[in-house]
Phi, psi and omega in degrees: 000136177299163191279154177284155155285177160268326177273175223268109190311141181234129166239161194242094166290122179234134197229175217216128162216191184074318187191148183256184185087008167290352202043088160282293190297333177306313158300312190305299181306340172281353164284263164014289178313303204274329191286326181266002135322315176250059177072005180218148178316123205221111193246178193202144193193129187242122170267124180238134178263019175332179172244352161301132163277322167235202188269002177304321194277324183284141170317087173331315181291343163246018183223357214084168171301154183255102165288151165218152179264175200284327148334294204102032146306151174236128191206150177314173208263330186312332196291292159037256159300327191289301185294349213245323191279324195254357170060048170224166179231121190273175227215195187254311177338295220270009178253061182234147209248178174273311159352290195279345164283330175296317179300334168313274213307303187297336167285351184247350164292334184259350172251035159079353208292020155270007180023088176049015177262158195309203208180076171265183160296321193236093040247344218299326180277298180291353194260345187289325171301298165329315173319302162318284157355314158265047165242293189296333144300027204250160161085341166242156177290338156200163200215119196246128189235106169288107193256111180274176213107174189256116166280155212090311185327132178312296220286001203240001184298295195295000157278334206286310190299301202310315185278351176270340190272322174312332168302290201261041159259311193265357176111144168305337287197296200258006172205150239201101175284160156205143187252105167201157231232185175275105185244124161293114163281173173217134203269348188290329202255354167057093182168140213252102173251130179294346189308293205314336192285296184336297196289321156325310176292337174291304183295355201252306198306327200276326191276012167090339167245135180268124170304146204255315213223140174238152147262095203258150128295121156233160173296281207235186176318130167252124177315157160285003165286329186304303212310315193294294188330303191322286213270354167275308198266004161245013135122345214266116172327162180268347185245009162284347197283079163304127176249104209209108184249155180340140155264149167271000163199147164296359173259011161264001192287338169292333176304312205299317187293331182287337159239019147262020160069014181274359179279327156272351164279316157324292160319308181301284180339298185270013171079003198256144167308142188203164168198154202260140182287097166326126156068009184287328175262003179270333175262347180272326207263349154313336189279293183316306138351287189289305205305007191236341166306162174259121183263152179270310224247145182214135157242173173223129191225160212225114177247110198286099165243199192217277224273087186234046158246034190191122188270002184260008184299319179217068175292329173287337194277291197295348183251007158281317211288307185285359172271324187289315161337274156315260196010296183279018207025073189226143147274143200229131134272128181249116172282202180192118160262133187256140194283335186283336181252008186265333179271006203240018204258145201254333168259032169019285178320297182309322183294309216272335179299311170337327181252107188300134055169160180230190220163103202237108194295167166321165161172162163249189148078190193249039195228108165082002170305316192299339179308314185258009165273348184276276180346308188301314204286300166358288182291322200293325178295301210235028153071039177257152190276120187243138198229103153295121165228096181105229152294001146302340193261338170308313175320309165310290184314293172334306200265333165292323171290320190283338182287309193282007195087016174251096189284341148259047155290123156236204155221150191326321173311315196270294204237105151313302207260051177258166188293317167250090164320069201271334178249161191193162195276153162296147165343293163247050181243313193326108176095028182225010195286350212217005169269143199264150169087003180267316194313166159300101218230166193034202144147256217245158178253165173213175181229153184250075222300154203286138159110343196252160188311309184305325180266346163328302171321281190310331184061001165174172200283314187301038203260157211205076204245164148256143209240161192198067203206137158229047155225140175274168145308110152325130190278323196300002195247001181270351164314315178301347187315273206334306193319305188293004186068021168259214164181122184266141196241351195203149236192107168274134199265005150247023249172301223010055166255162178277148168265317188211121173251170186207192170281147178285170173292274074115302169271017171059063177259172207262297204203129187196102197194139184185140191238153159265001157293193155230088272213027125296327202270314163272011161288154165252158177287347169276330217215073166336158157290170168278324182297317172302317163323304206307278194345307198285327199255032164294307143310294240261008196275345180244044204230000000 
């Protein structure tokens, strides 16, 4: 994380309003983006007003992916986006639910420390929010805070209030709304209407804060006629105005923003000293460049998954494979394979041949395993290059036991009782299966053995990944590996559970690696992960 400062941190609040699912965080992280672009230090942090204390417990098919930080935050997929526009790695800070303020303010309530006074949303709640907010803000030159949600939702007023009070404590000066809203096309009258921005701004407005910066949303380009409407009937300057339509890739949206100039109307508002980083947007728009270029060389990979109602279920996993993609100057096709029906499936083969590589993501419980333990055995037989994450490499382990003849291995998680348990809970997770905040989380070092594909990958022994997991390698089954055509290769060196399996050297495979960490959580579009390099240019070797 970049280092903190000594001056007196200036924030910037980003709010939603007409409809969600406008990317408010995608805006937030593109501030984020452009400000540290010009030098200065930049933490970020999204208030969600779930009742959940953190994101472990939700449903992914209705939520998305469960990000997680090198702390062992379980935190909503926007952080995500936040680590990937600004190339940091955020903390539990930067992640807070109304759950866990709530569980506070009632926990300091039972230890008296309000000495008999009533116990309210206003001030008790809302100033406990504040807290957070400067705690996570202490030390940087600006701190961008994303209020998840709709404004008007019941559930998000005491972020709204925290943050109009958090304004005039700290002075116009050091803090800077931003709004943003919707223009809706219409197709009998062919025109792009503003009313919906209009009623939105009224409502954020009716709650005591007037907005700085409006940021408008669109399917496509909106004339610049909105922006003179925008700005007569909500109060908001014209070059305050963002005009911010689908992107074809999200990593152009810092471009964008960056060439309606609200990124110097921010600085000018919030006072800051600033100086633009040589070559820096010269490298965003090289990401953007390539991910958006016509490539000679293309692969299609195939991700064996469960959770397919929802495209943000393994948003990080599909924004590694395609940044390891650019990197390598390629194009990527990504499938979704439904896991559930791959395992009820009489050709395996046939599905899985469509693809130079598969890819089988993190998940829990036993709805579609068999499918990707199918998968597992598949790539491990007949050499498709396979990259396991998480609950990939439990697949992987199975499907190396069930090749070699033990046709009922599993892991405990699926079969409590079966005879070879080759994955199984830890100790001391055992009787925790149905608790939040509990998994190994964050995180763990491994070491890597010389000579094996992972440190090849890796370019060295020594590593340092995060994790989201309570059920492990059996240790009494790893002798049986080399039999099974595996090698455990990776190794946590306090611990000694495995971390990372491959193929043995024995079967020649092109490419067979799977971590029980998730190595998703740290690529950047600047930085591929190494496992995802390996993977893609794995493909890419008779191409």
């Amino acid at each position: 994380m970049a280092i903190p400062t000594k001056r007196p941190t200036k924030y910037i609040f980003v709010t939603g309003g007409v409809l969600s699912g406008l990317g408010k965080g995608i805006t937030a992280a593109s501030i984020g983006n452009l400000l540290k672009a010009r030098r200065l230090t930049v933490n970020i942090q999204k208030c969600d007003p779930y009742l959940n204390v953190d994101a472990g417990t939700l449903n992914p098919r209705e939520h998305g992916e469960c990000f997680v930080t090198k702390d062992g935050a379980e935190t909503d997929l926007d952080l995500g986006h936040y680590e990937r526009f600004l190339d940091e790695e955020l903390t539990q800070s930067s992640s807070l639910m109304s759950g866990r303020v709530l569980l506070q303010v009632i926990e300091d309530e039972r230890a008296g420390k309000y000495q008999g006074r009533s116990v309210q949303i206003i001030p008790q709640v809302t100033e406990a929010i504040q807290h957070e907010i400067i705690k996570a803000g202490k030390g940087f030159d600006v701190h961008i805070v994303e209020i998840g949600g709709t404004v008007g939702d019941y559930e998000s007023l005491s972020f709204i209030e925290a943050i109009r009070e958090l304004g005039m404590k700290t002075g116009q000066q050091n803090c800077l709304y931003v709004h943003v809203v919707y223009l809706p096309y219409l197709g009998a009258s062919k025109e792009i209407k503003t009313k919906p921005a209009q009623n939105a701004f009224r409502e954020i407005r009716g709650l005591g804060i007037i907005p700085n910066i409006l940021v408008a949303r669109s399917e496509d380009p909106a004339p610049l006629s909105v922006k003179t409407k925008l700005s007569l009937f909500c109060g908001v300057s014209e070059d305050a105005i963002a005009l911010l339509p689908n992107a074809k890739s999200i990593y152009e949206v810092p471009l964008t923003l960056e060439d309606t100039g609200v990124t110097d109307v921010i600085c000018k508002q919030l006072q800051l000293e600033t100086s633009q980083e040589i070559g820096y947007l010269d490298t965003w728009r090289g990401i953007v460049s390539r991910g958006l270029g016509k490539h000679p060389r293309k692969v299609k990979v195939g991700v064996v998954a469960k959770y397919l109602d929802n495209q943000d279920t393994y948003m990080s996993v599909f924004e590694a494979l395609r940044s390891a993609a650019w990197h390598n100057d390629a194009s990527i096709s990504i499938d979704w394979i439904d896991a559930e029906m791959l395992g009820k499936s009489n050709d395996v083969a046939k599905k899985l041949k469509a693809y130079d590589g598969i890819v089988v993501p993190g998940g829990f419980g036993s709805r579609g395993v068999d499918g990707k333990i199918q998968a597992a055995q598949y790539a491990l037989e007949h050499k498709l290059p396979y990259l396991g994450l998480c609950y990939g490499l439990h697949m992987a382990v199975i499907a190396g036991a069930r090749n070699a003849g033990l046709t009922d291995a599993n892991t405990t998680e699926v079969d409590p009782d079966t005879k070879h348990p080759v994955i199984s809970t830890m100790d001391g997770q055992k009787g925790k299966e149905n608790t939040g905040g509990t998994m190994r989380l964050g995180d763990y070092n491994c070491h890597l053995e010389a000579g094996s594909l992972a440190a090849k990958v890796y370019s060295t022994h020594k590593i340092v990944e995060r994790h989201r997991h309570r059920y492990e390698c059996a240790a009494q089954f790893l002798p049986k590996y080399e039999s099974w055509g595996l090698r455990a290769s990776g190794i946590n060196p306090d611990n000694n559970l495995v971390e990372v399996i491959e193929a043995a050297p024995a079967l020649n495979h092109p490419f067979f690696l799977a971590s029980q960490f998730h190595p998703e959580f740290k690529s950047r579009p600047i930085r591929p992960h190494p496992m995802f390099d390996g993977f893609i240019r794995s493909l890419l070797r008779d191409k």
